[in-house]
C-alpha positions as CSV (number, residue, x, y, z in Angstrom):
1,X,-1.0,25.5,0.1
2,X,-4.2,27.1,2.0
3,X,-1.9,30.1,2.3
4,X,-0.7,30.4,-1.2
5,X,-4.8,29.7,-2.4
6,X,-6.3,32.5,0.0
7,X,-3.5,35.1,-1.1
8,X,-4.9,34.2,-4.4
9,X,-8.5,34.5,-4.6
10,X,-9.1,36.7,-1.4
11,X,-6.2,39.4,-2.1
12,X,-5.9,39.2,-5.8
13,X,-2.7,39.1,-6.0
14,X,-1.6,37.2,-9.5
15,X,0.4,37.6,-12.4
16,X,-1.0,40.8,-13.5
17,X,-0.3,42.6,-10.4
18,X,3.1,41.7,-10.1
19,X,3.9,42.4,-13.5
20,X,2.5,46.1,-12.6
21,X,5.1,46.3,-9.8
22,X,7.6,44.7,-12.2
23,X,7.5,47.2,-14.8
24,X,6.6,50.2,-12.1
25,X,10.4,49.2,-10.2
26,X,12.0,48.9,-13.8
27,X,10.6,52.6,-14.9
28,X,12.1,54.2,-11.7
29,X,15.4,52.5,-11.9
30,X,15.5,53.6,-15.7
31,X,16.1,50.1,-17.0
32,X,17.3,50.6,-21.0
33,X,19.7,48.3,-21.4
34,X,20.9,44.6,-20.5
35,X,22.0,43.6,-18.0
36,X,19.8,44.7,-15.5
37,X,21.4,46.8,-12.4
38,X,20.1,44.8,-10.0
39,X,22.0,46.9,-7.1
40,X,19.7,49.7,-8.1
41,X,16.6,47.4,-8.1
42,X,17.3,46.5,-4.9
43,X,18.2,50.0,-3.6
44,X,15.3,51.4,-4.7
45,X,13.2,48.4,-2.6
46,X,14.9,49.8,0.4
47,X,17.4,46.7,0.5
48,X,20.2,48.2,2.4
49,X,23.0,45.6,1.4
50,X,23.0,42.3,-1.1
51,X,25.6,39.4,0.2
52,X,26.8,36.1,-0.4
53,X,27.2,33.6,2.1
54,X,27.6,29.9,3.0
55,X,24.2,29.0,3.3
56,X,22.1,26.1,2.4
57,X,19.7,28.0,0.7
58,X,19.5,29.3,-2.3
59,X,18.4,33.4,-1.0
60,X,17.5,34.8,2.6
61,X,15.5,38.3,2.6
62,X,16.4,39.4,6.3
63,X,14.6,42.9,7.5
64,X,16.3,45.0,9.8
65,X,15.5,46.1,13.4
66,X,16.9,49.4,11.4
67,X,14.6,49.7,8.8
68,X,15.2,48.1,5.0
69,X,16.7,44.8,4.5
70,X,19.5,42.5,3.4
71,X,19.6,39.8,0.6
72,X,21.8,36.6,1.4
73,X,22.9,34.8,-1.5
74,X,24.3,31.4,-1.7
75,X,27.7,31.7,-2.5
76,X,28.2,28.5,-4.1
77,X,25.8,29.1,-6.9
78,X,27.1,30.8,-10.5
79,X,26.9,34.3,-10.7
80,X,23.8,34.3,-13.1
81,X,21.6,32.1,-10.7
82,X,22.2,34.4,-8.0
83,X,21.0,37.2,-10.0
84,X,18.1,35.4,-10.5
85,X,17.4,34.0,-6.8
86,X,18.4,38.2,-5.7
87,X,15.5,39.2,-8.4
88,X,13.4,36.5,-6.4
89,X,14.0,38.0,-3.1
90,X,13.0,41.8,-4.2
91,X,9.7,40.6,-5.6
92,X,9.1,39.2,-2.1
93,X,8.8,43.2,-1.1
94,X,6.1,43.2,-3.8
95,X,3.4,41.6,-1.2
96,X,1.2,44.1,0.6
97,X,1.7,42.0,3.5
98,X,5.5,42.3,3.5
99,X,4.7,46.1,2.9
100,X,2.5,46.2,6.2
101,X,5.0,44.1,8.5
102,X,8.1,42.7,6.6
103,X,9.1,39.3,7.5
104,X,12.0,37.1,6.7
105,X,11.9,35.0,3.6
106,X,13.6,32.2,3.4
107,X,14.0,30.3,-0.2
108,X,15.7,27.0,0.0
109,X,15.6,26.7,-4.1
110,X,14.5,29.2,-6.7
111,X,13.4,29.4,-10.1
112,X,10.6,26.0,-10.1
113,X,7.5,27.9,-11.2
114,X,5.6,25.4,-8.7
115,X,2.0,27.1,-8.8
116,X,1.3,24.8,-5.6
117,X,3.1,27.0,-3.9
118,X,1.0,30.6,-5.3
119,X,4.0,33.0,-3.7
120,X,7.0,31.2,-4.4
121,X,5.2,30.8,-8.2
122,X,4.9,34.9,-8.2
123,X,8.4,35.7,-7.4
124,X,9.8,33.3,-9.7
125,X,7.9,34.8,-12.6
126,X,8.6,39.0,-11.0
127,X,12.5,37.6,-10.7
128,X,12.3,36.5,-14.5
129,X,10.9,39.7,-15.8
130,X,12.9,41.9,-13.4
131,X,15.9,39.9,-14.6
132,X,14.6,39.7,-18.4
133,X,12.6,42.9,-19.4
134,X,10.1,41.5,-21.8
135,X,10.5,45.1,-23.5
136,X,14.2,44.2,-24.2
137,X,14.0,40.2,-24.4
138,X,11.3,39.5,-26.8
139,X,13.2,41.9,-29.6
140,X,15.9,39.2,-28.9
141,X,14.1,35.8,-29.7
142,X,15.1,33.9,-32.7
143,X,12.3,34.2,-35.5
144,X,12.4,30.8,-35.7
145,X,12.3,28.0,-33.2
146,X,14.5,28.7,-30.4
147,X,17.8,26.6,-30.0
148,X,20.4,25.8,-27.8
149,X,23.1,28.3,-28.8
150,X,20.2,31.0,-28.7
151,X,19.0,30.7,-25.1
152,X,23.1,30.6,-24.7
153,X,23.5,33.7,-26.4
154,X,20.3,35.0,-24.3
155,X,22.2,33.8,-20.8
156,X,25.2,35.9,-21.6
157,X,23.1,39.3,-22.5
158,X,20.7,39.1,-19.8
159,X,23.5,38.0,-17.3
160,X,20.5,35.2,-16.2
161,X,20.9,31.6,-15.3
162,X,20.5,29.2,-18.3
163,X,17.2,27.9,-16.9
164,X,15.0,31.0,-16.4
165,X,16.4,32.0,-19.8
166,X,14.8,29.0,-21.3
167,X,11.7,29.3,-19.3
168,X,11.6,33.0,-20.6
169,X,12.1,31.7,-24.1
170,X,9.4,29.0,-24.1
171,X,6.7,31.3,-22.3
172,X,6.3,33.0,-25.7
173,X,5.3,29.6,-27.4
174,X,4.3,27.6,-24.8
175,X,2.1,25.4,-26.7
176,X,4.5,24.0,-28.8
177,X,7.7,24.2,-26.8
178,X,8.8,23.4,-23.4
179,X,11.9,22.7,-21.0
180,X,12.5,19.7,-19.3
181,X,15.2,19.6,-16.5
182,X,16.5,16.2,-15.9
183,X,19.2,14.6,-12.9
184,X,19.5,11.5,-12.1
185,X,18.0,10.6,-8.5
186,X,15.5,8.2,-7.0
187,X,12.1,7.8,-6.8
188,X,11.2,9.6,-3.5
189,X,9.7,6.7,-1.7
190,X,13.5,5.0,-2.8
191,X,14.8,7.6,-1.0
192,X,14.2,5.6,2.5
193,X,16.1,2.0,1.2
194,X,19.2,3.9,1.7
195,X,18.6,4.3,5.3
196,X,17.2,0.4,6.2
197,X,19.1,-2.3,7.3
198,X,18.0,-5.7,5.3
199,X,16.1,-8.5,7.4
200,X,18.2,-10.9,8.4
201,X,18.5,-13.6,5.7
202,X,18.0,-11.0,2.9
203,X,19.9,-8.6,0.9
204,X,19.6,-5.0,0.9
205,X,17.7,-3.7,-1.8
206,X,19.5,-1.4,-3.2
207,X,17.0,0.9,-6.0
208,X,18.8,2.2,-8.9
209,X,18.9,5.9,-10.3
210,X,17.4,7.3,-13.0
211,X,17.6,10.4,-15.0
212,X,14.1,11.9,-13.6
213,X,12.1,15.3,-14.3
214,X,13.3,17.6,-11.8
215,X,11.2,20.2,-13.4
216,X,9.4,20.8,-16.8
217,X,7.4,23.8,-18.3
218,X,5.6,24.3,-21.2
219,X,3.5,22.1,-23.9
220,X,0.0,23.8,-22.7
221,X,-3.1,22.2,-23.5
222,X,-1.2,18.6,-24.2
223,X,-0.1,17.2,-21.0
224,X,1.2,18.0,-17.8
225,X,5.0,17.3,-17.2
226,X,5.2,15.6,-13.5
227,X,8.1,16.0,-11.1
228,X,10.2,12.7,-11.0
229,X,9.0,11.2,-14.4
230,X,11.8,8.5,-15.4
231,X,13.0,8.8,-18.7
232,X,12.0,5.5,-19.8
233,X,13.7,5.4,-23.0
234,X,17.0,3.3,-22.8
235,X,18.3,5.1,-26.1
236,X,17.6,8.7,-26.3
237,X,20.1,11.6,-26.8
238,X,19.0,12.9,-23.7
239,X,20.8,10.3,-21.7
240,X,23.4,10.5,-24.2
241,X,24.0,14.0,-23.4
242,X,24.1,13.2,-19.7
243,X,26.7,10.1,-20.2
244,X,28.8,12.0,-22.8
245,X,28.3,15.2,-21.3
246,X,27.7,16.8,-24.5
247,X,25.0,18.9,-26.5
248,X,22.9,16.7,-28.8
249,X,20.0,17.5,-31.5
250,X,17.5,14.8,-33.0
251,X,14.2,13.8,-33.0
252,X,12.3,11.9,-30.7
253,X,9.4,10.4,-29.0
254,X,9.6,11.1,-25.0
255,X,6.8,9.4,-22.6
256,X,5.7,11.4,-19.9
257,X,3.2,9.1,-18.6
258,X,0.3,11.3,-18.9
259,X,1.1,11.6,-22.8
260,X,3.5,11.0,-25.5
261,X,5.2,13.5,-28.0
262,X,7.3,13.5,-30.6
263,X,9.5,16.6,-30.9
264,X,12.9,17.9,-31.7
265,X,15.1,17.8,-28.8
266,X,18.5,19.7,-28.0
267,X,20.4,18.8,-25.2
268,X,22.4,20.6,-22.6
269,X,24.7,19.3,-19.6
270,X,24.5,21.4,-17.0
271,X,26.5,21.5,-13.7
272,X,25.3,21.8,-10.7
273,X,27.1,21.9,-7.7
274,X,28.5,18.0,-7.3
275,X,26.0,16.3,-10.2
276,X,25.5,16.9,-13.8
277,X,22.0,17.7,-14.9
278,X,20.5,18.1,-18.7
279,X,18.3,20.7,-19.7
280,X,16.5,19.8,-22.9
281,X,14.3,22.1,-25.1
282,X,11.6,20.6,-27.3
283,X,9.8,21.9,-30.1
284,X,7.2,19.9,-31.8
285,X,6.8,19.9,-35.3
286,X,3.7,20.9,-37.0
287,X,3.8,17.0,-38.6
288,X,3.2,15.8,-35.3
């Protein structure tokens, strides 16, 4: 975190300046239409080669003794994510640091927008404009609140993974929307029961899953959405698009601890890799 605060404040390197580089990379690879070359992107970043492997993580940018560098991909992951995590890994050459001696960057998961984490943050938000022009998305957006099929339709143009398309989408109206990635899991401190044997005379506890924030943007200047909220509603058509595995639309009141809101919510199953996981948009309503 130090790191990521000092190549902040002392550097000044922030939204701004990789949306310069962004749009500077986009201009020279003569970017007019969707979907986005990114093999010209890269080429253009001196990134020799771009290929998929069985790896853990979700993108390796390796330098080489040669000069340039290579992009591994994890091949497990859809097509559209990997676009994504490659568009993560060429904003990584962005960094004056990378420019002076390139280093190895190694990105177990993409696409979190965790601004904890101040460089991981910056080349999740270069990937999505890289990936998503603003000059060719925003001419796009529903006039109206987004929806579900929308953000589908958006996924397909762009060729980007359902979730930075929604983050796109809500970034325009990020007061009154937001996106909320749920899975079930446990608590993290639950995490450990799984591994302890019981004293003797006693059971083992065994902790039960819950569908749990696994990350959330938007609704700016309301609340903040934490990492590993429950969902403590018992009937909500958020679990009962994870159960059913189905889409769902309604109205309803979600706690997120810090704050409550009532909202419109649309639901989408998701899979990834062995577990299901919902994506949910919400929208509040100016009755709120």
């Amino acid at each position: 975190m130090r790191q990521s605060n000092e190549l902040k404040k002392e550097n000044k390197i922030d939204e701004n300046f990789i949306l310069k580089h962004s749009h500077k990379l986009l201009e020279e690879a003569e970017i007019k239409k969707t979907p986005v070359d990114l093999v010209v992107l890269a080429s253009l970043r001196d990134i020799r080669r771009i290929l998929e492997k069985d790896i853990k993580e979700a993108g390796i940018l390796v330098p080489l003794s040669t000069g340039g560098a290579e992009i591994y991909l994890r091949k497990q992951d859809n097509r559209n994510r990997k676009r994504f995590t490659c568009c993560h890994e060429i904003v990584h050459t962005f960094f004056p640091d990378y420019q002076l001696k390139p280093q190895q960057r190694v990105d177990r998961e993409v696409g979190e927008y965790q601004k904890d984490n101040w460089r991981e943050y910056l080349c999740d938000f270069g990937a999505s404009e890289l990936l998503m022009p603003s000059f060719l998305f925003q001419p796009q957006l529903p006039k109206m609140r987004p929806t579900i099929n929308s953000l589908i339709d958006l996924s397909n143009k762009f060729e980007s993974s359902i979730e930075a398309t929604a983050i796109k989408i809500v970034r325009q109206n990020p007061q009154k929307t937001a996106v909320v990635i749920w899975e079930e899991k446990y608590k993290p401190m639950e995490k450990v029961f799984e591994y302890l044997s019981p004293l003797p005379g006693f059971e083992k506890y065994k902790p039960q899953k819950k569908l749990r924030v696994k990350f959330g943007y938007g609704f700016e200047n309301i609340g903040y959405i934490p990492k590993d909220k429950s969902l403590e509603e018992t009937e909500n058509i958020i679990l009962e698009s994870f159960v059913k595995k189905k889409k769902q639309t309604g109205l309803e009141k979600i706690n997120f601890g810090n704050f409550n809101v009532k909202c419109e919510v649309q639901t989408l199953p998701l899979e990834y890799h062995d577990q299901i996981r919902v994506l949910s948009l919400l929208y509040i309503n100016k009755g709120r």
